[in-house]
Backbone of each chain as ProteinMPNN parsed JSONL, in Angstrom:
{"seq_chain_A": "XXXXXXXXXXXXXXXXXXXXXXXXXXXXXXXXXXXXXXXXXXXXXXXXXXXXXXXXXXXXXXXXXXXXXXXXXXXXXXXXXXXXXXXXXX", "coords_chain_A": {"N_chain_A": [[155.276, 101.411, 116.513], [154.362, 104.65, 116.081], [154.419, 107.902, 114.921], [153.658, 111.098, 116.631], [151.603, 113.614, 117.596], [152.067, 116.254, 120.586], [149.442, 117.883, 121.781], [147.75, 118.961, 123.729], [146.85, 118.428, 127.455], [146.143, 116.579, 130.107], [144.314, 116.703, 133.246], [143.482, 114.645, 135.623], [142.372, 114.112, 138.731], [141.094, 111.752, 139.888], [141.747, 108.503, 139.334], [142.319, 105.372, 138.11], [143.614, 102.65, 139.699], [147.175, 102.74, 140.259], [147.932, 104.083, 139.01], [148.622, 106.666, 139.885], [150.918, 109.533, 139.824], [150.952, 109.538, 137.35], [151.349, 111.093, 134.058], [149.305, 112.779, 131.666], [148.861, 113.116, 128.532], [147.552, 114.914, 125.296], [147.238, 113.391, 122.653], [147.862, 113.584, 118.675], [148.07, 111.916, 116.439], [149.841, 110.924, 113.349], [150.638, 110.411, 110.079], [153.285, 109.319, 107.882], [154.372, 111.45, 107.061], [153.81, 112.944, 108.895], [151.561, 114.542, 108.544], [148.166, 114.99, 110.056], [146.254, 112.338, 110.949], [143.512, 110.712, 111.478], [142.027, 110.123, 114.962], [142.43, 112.374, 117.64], [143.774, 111.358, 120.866], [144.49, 109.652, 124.162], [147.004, 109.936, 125.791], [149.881, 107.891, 128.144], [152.464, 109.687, 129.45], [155.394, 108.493, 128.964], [158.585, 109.406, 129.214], [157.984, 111.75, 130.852], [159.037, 114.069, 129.825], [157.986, 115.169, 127.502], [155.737, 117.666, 126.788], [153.161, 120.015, 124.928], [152.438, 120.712, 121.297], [155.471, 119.362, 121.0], [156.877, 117.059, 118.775], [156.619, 112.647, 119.155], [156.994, 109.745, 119.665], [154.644, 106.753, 119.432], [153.593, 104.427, 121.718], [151.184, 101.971, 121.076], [148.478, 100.125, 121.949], [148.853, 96.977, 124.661], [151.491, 96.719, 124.938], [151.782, 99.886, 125.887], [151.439, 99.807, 128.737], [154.014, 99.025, 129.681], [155.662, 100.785, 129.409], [155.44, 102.362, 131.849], [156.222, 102.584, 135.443], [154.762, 101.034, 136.827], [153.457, 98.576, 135.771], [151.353, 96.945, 135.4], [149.216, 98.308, 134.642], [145.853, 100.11, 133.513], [146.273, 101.357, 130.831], [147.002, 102.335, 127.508], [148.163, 103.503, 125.391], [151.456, 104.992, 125.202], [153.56, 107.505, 125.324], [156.807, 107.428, 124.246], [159.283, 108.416, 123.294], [160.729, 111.379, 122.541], [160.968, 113.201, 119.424], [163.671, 114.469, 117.751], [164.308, 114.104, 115.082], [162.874, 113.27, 111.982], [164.717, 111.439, 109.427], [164.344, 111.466, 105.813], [165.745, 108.078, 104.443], [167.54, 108.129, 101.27]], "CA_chain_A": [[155.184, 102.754, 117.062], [154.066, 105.663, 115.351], [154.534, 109.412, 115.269], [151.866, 111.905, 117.245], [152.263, 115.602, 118.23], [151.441, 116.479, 121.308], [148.387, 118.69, 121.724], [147.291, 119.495, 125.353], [147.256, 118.151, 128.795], [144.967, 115.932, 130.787], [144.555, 116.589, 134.529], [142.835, 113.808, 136.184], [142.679, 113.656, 140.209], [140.584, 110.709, 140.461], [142.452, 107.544, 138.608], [142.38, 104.113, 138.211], [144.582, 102.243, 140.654], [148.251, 102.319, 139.692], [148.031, 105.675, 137.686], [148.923, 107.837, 140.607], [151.947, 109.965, 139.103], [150.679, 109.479, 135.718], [151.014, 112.532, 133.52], [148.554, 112.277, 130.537], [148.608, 114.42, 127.449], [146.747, 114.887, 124.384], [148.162, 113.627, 121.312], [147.369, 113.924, 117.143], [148.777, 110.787, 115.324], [150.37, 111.379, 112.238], [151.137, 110.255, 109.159], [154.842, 109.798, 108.31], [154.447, 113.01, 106.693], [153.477, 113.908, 110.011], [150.291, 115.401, 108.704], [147.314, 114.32, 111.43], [145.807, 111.205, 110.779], [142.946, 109.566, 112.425], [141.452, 111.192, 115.824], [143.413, 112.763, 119.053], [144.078, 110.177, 121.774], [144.978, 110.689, 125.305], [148.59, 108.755, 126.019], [150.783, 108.425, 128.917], [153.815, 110.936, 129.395], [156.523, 107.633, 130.145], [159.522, 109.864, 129.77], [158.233, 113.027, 131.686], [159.589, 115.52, 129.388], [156.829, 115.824, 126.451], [155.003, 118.983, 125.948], [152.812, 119.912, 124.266], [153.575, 120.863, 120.489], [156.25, 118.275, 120.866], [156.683, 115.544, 117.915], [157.018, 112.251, 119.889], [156.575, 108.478, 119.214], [153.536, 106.582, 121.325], [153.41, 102.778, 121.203], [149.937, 101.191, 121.47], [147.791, 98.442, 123.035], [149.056, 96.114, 126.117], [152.674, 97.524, 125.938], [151.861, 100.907, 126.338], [151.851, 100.147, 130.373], [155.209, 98.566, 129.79], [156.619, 101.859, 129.21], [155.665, 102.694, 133.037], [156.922, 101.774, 136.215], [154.204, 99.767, 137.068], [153.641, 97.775, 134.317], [150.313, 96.187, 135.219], [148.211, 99.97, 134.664], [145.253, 100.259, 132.092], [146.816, 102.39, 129.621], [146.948, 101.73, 126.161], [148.822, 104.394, 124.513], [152.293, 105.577, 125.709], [154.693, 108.207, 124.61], [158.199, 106.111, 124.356], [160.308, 109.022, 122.899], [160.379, 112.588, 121.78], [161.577, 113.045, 118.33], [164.925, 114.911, 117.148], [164.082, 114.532, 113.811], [162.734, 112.027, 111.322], [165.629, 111.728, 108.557], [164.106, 110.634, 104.92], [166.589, 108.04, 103.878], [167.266, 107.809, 99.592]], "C_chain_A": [[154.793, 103.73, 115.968], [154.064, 107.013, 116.012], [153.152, 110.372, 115.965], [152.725, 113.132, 117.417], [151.3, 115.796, 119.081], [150.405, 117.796, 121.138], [147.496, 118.873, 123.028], [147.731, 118.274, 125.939], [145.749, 117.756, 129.104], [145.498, 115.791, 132.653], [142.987, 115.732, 135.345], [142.76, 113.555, 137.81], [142.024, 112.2, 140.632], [141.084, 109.976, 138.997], [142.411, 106.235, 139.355], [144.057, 103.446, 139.495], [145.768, 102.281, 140.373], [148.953, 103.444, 138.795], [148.277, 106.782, 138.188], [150.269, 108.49, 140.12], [152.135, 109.961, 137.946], [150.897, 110.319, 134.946], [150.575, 112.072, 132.071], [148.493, 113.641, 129.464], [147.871, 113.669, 126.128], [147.134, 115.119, 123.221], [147.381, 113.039, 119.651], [148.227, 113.0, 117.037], [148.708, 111.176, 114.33], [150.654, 110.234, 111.622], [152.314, 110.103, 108.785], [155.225, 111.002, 107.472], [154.808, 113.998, 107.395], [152.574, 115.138, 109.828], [149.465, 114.308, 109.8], [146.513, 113.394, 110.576], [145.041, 110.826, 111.786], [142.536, 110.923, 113.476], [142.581, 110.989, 116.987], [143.204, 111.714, 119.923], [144.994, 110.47, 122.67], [146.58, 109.456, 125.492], [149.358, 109.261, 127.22], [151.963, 108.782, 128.824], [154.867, 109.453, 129.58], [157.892, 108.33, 130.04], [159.688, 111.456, 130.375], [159.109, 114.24, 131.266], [158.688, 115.914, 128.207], [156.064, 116.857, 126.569], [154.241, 119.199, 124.896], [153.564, 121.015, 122.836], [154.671, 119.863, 119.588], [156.063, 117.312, 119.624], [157.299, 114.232, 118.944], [156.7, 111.426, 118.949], [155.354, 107.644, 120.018], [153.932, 104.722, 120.855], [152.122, 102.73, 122.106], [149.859, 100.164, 122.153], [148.349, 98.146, 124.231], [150.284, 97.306, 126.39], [153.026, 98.85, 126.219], [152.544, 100.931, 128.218], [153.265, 99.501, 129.983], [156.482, 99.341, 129.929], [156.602, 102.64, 130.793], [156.242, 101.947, 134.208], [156.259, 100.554, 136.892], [153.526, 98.916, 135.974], [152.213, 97.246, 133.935], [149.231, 97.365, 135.465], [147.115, 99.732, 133.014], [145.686, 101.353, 131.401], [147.29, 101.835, 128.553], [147.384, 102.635, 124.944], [150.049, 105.186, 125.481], [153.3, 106.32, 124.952], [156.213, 107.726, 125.127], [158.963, 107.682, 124.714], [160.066, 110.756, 122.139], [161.675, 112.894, 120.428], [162.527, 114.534, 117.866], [164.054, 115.411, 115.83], [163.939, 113.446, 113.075], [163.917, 112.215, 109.83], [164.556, 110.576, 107.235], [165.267, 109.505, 104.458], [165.871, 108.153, 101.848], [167.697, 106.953, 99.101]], "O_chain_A": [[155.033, 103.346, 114.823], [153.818, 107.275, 117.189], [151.951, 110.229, 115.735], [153.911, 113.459, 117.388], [150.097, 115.675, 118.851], [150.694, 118.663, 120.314], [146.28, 118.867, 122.842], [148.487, 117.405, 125.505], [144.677, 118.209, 128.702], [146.436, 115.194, 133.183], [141.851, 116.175, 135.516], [143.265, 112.465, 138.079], [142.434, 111.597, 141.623], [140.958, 110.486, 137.884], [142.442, 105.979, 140.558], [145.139, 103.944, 139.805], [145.769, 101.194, 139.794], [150.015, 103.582, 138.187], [148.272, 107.828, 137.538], [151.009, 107.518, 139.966], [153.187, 110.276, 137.389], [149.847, 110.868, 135.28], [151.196, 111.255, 131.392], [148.152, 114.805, 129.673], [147.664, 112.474, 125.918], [147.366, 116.188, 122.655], [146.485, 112.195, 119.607], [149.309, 113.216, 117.583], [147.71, 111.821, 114.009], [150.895, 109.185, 112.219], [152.946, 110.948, 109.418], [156.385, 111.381, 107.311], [155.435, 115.047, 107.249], [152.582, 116.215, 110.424], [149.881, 113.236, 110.241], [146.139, 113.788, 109.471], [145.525, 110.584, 112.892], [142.598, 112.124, 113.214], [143.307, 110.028, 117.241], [142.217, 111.045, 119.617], [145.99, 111.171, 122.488], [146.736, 108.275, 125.183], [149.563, 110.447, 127.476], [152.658, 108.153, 128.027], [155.155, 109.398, 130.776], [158.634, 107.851, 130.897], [160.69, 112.168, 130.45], [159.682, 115.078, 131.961], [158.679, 117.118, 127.95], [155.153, 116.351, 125.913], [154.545, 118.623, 123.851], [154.552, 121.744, 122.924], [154.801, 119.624, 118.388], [154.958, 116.776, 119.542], [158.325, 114.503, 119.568], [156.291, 111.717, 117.825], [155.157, 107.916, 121.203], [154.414, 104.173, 119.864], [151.927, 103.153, 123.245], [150.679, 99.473, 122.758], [148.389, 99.095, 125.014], [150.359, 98.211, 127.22], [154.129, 99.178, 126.656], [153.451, 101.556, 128.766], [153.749, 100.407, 130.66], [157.629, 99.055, 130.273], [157.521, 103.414, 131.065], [156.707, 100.818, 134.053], [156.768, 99.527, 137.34], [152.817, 99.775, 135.451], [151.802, 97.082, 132.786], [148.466, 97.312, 136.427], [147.463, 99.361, 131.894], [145.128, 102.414, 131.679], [148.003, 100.836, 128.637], [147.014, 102.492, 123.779], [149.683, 105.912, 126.406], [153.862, 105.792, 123.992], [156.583, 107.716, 126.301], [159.197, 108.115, 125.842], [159.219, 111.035, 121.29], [162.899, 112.809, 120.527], [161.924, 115.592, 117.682], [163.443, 116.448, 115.573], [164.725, 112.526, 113.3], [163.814, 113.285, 109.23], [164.148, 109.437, 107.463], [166.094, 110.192, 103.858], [164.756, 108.21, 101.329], [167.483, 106.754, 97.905]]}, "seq_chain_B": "XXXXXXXXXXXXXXXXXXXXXXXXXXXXXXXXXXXXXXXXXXXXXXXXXXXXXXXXXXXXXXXXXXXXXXXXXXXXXXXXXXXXXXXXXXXXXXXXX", "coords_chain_B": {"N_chain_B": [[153.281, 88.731, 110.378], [154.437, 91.489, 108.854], [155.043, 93.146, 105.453], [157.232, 95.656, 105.098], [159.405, 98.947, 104.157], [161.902, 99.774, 104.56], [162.01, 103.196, 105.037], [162.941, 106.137, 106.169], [165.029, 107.253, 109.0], [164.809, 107.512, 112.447], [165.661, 110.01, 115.005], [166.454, 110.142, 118.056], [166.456, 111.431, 121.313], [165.526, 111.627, 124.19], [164.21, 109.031, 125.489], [161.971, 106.096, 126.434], [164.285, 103.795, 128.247], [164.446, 101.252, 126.587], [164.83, 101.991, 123.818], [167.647, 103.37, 123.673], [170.631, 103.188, 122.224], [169.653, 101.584, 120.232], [168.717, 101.057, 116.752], [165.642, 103.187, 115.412], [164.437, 103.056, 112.446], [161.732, 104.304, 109.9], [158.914, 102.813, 108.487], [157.484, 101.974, 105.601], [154.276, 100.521, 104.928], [153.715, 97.454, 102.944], [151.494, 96.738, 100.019], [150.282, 93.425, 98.407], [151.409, 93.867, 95.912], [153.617, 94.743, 96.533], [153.807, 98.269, 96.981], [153.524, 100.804, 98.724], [151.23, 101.257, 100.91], [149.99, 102.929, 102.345], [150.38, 102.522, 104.877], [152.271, 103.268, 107.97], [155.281, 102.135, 110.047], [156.936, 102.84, 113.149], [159.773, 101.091, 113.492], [161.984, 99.11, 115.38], [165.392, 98.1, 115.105], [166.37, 95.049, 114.223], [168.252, 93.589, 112.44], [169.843, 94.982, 110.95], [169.129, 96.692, 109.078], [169.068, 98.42, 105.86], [168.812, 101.436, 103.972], [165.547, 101.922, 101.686], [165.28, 98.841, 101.276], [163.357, 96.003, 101.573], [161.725, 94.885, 103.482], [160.772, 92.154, 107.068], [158.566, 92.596, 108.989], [157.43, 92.432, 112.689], [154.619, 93.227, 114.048], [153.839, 92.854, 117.375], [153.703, 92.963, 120.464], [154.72, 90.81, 122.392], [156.219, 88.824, 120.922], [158.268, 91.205, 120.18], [159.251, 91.481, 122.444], [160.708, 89.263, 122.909], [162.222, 88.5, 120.602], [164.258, 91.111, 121.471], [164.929, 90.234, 123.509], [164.27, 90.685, 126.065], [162.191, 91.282, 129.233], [160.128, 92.831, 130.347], [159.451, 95.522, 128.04], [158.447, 98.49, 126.228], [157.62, 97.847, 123.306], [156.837, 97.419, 119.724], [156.624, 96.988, 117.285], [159.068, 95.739, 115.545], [161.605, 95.048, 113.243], [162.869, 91.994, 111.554], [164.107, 90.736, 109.2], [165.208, 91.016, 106.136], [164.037, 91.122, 102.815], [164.763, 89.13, 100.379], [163.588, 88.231, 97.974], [160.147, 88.165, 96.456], [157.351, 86.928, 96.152], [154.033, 86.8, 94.675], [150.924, 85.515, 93.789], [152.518, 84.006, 91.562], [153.858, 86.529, 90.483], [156.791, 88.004, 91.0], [157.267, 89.969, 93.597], [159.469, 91.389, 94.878], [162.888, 90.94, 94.052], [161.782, 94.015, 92.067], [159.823, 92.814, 89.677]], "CA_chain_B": [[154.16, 89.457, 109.972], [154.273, 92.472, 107.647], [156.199, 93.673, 104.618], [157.721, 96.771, 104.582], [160.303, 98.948, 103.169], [162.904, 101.436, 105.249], [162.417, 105.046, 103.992], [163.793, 106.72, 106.948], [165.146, 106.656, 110.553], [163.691, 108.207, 113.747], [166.339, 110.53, 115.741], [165.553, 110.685, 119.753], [167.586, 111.742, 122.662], [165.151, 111.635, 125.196], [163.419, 108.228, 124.885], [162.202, 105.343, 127.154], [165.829, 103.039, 128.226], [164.609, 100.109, 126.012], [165.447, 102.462, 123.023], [168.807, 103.874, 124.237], [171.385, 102.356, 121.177], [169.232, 101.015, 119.106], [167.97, 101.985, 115.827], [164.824, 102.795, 114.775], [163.361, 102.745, 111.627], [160.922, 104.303, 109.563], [159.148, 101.637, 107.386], [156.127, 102.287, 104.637], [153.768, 98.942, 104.611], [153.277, 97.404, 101.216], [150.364, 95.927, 99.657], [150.978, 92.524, 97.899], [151.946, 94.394, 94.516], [154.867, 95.405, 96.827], [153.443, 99.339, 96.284], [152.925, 101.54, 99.75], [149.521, 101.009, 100.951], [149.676, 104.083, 103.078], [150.378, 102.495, 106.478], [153.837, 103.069, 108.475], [155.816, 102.072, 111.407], [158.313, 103.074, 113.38], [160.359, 99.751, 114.014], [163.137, 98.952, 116.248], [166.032, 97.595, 113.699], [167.563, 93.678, 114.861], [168.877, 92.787, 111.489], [171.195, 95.799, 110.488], [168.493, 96.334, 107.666], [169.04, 99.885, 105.661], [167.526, 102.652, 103.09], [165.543, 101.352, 100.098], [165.574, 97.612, 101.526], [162.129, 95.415, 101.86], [161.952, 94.432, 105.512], [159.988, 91.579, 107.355], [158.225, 93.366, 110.404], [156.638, 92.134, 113.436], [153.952, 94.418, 115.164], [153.39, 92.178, 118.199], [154.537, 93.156, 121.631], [155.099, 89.59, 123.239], [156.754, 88.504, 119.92], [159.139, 91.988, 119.854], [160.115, 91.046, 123.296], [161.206, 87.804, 122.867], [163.477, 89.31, 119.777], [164.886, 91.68, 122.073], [165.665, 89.515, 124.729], [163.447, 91.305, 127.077], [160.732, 90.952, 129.924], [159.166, 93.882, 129.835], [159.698, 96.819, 127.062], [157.215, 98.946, 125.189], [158.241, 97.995, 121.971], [155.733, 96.594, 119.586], [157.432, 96.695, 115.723], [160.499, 95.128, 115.201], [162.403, 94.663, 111.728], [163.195, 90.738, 111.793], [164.314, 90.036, 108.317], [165.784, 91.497, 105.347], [163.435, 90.175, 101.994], [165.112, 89.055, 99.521], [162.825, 88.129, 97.368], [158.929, 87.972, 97.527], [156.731, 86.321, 94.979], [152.77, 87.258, 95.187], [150.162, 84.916, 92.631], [153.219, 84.431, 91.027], [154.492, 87.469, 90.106], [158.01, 88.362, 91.167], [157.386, 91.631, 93.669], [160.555, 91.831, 95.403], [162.838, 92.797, 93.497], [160.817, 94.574, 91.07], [160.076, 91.993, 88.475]], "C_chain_B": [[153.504, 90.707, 109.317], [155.254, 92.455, 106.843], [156.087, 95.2, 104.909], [158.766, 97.477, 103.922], [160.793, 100.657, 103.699], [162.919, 102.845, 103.655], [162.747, 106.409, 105.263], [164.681, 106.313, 108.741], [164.958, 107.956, 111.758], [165.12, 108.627, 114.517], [165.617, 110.581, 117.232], [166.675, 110.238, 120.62], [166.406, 111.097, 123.735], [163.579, 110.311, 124.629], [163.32, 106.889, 126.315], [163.855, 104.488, 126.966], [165.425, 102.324, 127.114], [165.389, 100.911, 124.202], [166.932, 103.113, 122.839], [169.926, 102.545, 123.078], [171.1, 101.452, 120.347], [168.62, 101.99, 117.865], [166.814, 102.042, 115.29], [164.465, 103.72, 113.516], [162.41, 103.309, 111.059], [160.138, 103.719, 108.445], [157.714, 102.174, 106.65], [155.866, 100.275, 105.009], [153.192, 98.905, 103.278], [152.358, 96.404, 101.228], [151.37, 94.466, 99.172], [151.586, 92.639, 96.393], [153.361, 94.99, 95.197], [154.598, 97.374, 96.408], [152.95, 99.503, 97.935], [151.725, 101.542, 100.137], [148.793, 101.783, 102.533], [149.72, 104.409, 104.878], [152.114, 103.008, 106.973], [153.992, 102.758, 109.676], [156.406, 102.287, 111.861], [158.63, 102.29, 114.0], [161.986, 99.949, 114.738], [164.245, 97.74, 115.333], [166.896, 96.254, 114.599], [168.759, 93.274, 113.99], [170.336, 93.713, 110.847], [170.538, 95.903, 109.019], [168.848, 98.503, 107.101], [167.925, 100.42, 104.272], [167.171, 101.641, 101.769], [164.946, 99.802, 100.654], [163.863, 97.121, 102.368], [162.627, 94.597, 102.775], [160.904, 93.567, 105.942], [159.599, 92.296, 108.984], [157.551, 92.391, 111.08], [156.305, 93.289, 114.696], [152.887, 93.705, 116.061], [154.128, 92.109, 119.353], [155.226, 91.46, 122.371], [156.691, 89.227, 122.003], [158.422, 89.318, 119.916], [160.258, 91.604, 121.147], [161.304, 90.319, 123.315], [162.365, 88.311, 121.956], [164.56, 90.36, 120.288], [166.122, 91.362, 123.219], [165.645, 90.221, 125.853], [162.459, 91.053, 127.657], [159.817, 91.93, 129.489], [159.985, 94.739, 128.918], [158.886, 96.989, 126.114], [157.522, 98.972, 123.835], [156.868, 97.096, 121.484], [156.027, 96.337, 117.983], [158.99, 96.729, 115.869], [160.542, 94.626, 113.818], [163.054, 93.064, 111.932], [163.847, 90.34, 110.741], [164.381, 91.015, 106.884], [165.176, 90.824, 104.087], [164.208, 89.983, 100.987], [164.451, 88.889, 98.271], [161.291, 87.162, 98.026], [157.943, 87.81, 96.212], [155.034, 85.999, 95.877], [152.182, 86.536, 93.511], [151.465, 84.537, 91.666], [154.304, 85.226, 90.006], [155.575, 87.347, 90.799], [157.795, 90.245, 91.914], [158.629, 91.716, 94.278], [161.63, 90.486, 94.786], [162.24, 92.453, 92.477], [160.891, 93.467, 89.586], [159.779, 92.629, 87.411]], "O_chain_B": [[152.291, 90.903, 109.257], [156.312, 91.913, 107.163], [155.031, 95.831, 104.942], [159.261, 96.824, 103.003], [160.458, 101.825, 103.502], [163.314, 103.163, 102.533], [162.711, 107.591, 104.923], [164.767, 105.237, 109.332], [165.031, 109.174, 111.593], [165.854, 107.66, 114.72], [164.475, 110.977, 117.461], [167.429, 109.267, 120.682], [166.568, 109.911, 124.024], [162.581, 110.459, 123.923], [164.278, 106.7, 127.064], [164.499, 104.5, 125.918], [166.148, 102.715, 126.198], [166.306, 100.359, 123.594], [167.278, 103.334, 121.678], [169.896, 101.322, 123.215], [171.866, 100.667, 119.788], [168.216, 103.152, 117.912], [166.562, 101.075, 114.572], [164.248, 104.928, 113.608], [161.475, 102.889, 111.74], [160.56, 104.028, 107.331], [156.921, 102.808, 107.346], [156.614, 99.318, 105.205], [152.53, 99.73, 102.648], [152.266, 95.471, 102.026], [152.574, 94.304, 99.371], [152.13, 91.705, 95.803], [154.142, 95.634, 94.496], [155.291, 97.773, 95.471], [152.208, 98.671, 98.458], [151.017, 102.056, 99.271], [147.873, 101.537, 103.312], [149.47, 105.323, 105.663], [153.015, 103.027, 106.134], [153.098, 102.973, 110.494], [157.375, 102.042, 111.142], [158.154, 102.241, 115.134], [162.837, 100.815, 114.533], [163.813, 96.639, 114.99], [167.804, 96.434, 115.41], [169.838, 92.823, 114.375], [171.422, 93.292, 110.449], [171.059, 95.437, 108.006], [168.827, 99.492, 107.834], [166.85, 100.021, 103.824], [167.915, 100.926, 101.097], [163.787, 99.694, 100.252], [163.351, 97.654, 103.352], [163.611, 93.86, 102.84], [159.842, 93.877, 105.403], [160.402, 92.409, 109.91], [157.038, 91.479, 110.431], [156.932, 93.861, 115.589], [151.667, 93.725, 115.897], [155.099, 91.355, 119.427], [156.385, 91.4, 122.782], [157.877, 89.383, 122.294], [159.477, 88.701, 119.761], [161.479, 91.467, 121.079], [162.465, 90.603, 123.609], [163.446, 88.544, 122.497], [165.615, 90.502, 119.67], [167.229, 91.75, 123.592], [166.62, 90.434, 126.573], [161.556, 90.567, 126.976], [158.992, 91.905, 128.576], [161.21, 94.676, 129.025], [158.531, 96.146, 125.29], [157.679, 100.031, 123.228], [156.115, 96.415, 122.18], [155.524, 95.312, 117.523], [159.79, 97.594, 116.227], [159.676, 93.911, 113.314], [163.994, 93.124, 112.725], [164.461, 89.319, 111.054], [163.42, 91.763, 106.702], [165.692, 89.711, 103.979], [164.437, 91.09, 100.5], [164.924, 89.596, 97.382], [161.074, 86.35, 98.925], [157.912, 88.688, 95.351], [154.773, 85.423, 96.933], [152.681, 86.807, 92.418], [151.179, 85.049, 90.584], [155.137, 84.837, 89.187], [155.478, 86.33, 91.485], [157.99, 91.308, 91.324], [158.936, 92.841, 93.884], [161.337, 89.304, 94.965], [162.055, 91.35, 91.961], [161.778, 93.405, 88.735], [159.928, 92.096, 86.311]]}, "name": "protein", "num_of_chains": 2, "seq": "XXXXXXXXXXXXXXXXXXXXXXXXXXXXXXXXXXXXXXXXXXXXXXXXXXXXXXXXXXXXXXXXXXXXXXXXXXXXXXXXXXXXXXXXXXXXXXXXXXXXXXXXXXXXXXXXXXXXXXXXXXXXXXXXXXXXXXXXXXXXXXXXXXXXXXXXXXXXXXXXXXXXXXXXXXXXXXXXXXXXXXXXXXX"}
C-alpha cells in the first residue's frame, strides 16, 4: 500500500458493469515524506468517507476490487484507509 | 520477496474491515548494500516486527492473503519475517558489518 492525497472527484454516469455505486476520486501518490511522487491516478472511494485533500492509503493492481463489495470490478487502485497520522518511529 | 526496514507506523480510524486491529507499518526498501533505495510500503505487520528492525516483505496479493488467513482482502504488503542477518557478495549487510 502506499500513501496518496486525495485531489478531486470523478463523476462517471456511464460505467463498466459492476461499478454502479462506485465513487471515484482523484488521487497524488506520495512519497513517505508524503511529497507527490509519480502522476495522479483515479482510485476507488472503498470506505466512502475520503475527500478530497484527505491523506489516505490506496492499494494497487488485482486487489484493489477486493476492497469492494463486488470483488470481480475492473479497478485497479483502491483507497483502503484514511490516514490519522503517519508516526516516524526512532 | 523484499527487504525492508520499519521507520514508522500508519494511524487509521476509518479503514477497510481487513485492517481493523492490525498494524501497519511503514517500511523503506533497501538496495543490496542494505541502504534505502527510495521505495516504501505500507505493510500489514504478522510477525510483531518493530522500529529500526530489517523486515522480509511480501508485495503479492494472493500470497498476503494466504498469510492472513483470508479469501478476499485488499491487502498486498505484508511483513513476514524479521532478518536477522543478510549477507550480499559476501559482505555482511544486516547487521551493519
Amino acid at each position: 500500500m502506499q500513501l496518496a492525497r486525495v485531489t478531486g472527484t470523478v463523476v462517471a454516469s456511464v460505467k463498466a458493469e459492476g461499478l454502479e455505486g462506485v465513487k471515484f476520486l482523484v488521487v497524488q501518490p506520495l512519497d513517505r515524506r508524503q511529497q507527490p511522487q509519480g502522476d495522479p491516478v483515479v482510485a476507488a472511494d472503498a470506505v466512502h468517507m475520503a475527500g478530497p485533500g484527505e491523506l489516505v492509503y490506496v492499494v494497487s493492481a488485482r486487489e484493489a476490487s477486493q476492497a469492494l463489495p463486488n470483488t470481480f470490478v475492473p479497478v485497479d487502485h483502491a483507497i483502503v484507509g484514511i490516514v490519522d497520522a503517519v508516526e516516524e518511529l526512532s | 520477496m523484499k527487504v525492508g526496514r520499519v521507520v514508522g507506523t500508519v494511524v487509521s480510524t476509518i479503514s477497510a474491515p481487513v485492517f481493523e486491529g492490525r498494524r501497519l507499518l511503514l517500511c523503506d526498501g533497501l538496495d543490496a548494500a542494505g541502504e534505502p533505495d527510495g521505495s516504501y510500503l505500507i505493510c500489514v505487520d504478522t510477525v510483531g516486527s518493530g522500529a529500526g528492525e530489517t523486515v522480509l516483505i511480501l508485495d503479492e496479493g494472493n500470497s498476503a492473503r494466504q498469510v492472513l488467513e483470508l479469501e478476499t482482502a485488499p491487502v498486498r504488503a505484508v511483513i513476514v519475517g524479521i532478518i536477522d542477518q543478510l549477507t550480499v557478495d559476501g559482505e555482511l549487510v544486516v547487521p551493519d558489518g
